[in-house]
C-alpha positions in Angstrom: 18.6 13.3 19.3 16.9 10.7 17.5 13.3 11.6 15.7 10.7 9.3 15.6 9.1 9.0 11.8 5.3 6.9 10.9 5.5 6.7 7.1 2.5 5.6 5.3 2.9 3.7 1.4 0.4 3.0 -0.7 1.2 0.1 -3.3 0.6 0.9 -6.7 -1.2 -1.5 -9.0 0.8 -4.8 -9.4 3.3 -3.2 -7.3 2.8 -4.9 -3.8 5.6 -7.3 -3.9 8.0 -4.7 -4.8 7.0 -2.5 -2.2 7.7 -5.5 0.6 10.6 -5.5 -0.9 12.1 -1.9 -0.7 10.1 -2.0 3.3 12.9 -5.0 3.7 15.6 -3.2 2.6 15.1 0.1 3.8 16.2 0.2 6.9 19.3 -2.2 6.8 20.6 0.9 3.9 19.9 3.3 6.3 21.3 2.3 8.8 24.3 1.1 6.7 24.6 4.9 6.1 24.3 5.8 9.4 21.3 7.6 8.5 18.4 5.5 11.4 19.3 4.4 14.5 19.4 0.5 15.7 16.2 0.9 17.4 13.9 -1.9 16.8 11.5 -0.5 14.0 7.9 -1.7 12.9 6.3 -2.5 9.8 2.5 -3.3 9.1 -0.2 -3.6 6.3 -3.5 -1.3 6.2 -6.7 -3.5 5.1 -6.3 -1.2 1.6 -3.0 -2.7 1.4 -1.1 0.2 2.5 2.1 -0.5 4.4 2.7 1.7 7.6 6.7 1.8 8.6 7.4 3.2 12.1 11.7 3.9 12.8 14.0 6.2 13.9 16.4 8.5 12.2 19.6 9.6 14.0 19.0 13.0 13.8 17.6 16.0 11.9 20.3 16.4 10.0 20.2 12.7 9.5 16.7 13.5 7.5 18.4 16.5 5.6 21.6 14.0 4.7 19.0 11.5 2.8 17.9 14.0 0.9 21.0 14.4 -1.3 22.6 11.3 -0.1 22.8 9.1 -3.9 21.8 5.7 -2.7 18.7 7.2 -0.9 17.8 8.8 -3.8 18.2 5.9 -5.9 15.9 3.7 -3.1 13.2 7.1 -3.1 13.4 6.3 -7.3 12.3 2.8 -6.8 9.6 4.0 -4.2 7.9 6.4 -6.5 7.6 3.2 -9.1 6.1 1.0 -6.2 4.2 3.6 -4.1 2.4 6.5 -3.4 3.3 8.1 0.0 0.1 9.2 1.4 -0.6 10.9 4.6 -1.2 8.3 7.9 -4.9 10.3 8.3 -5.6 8.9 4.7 -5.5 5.3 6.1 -8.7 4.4 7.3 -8.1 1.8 10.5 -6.5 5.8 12.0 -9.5 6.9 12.4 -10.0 4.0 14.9 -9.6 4.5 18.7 -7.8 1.8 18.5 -6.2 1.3 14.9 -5.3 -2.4 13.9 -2.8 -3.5 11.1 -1.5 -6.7 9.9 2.2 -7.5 11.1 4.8 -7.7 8.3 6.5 -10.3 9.9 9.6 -10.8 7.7 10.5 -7.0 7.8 
């Protein structure tokens, strides 16, 4: 059974561009992997810049691979440099009945 993941990124300084740039390529290694699922995924910007991905893993155990899994490591490496993960309740537009991003179109 597939599980449903919101994952919230916060740029560091100077680090924007490279952060678009692993949100690009995430998936497409997961999934090469067989780590997420084919299901159409989402990717947006917070007005703080923070980017919110919404996909699908395959499966718990799919979760627990990537977690010793070498290339997701090495992508999780380049994360830390370009990000903070934070909690989605740390993004502002959540506390919004109805929270708005900005569309990352090219994801």
């Amino acid at each position: 059974m597939g599980r449903m993941v919101i994952a919230a990124y916060r740029p560091r300084p100077g680090q924007e561009e490279a952060l678009l740039q692993l949100t690009r390529e995430h998936l497409p290694i997961l999934r090469s992997i067989g780590l997420a699922t084919d299901r159409p995924a989402l990717a947006m910007r917070a007005k703080d810049g923070t980017v919110i991905e919404a996909f699908e893993w395959v499966s718990d155990e799919a979760i627990e691979k990537a977690h010793t899994h070498p290339v997701v490591l090495d992508m999780w490496g380049r994360y830390e440099a370009a990000c903070e993960y934070v909690r989605l309740s740390s993004v502002a537009e959540t506390a919004d009945q109805w929270a708005m991003f900005e569309p990352i179109d090219d994801f």
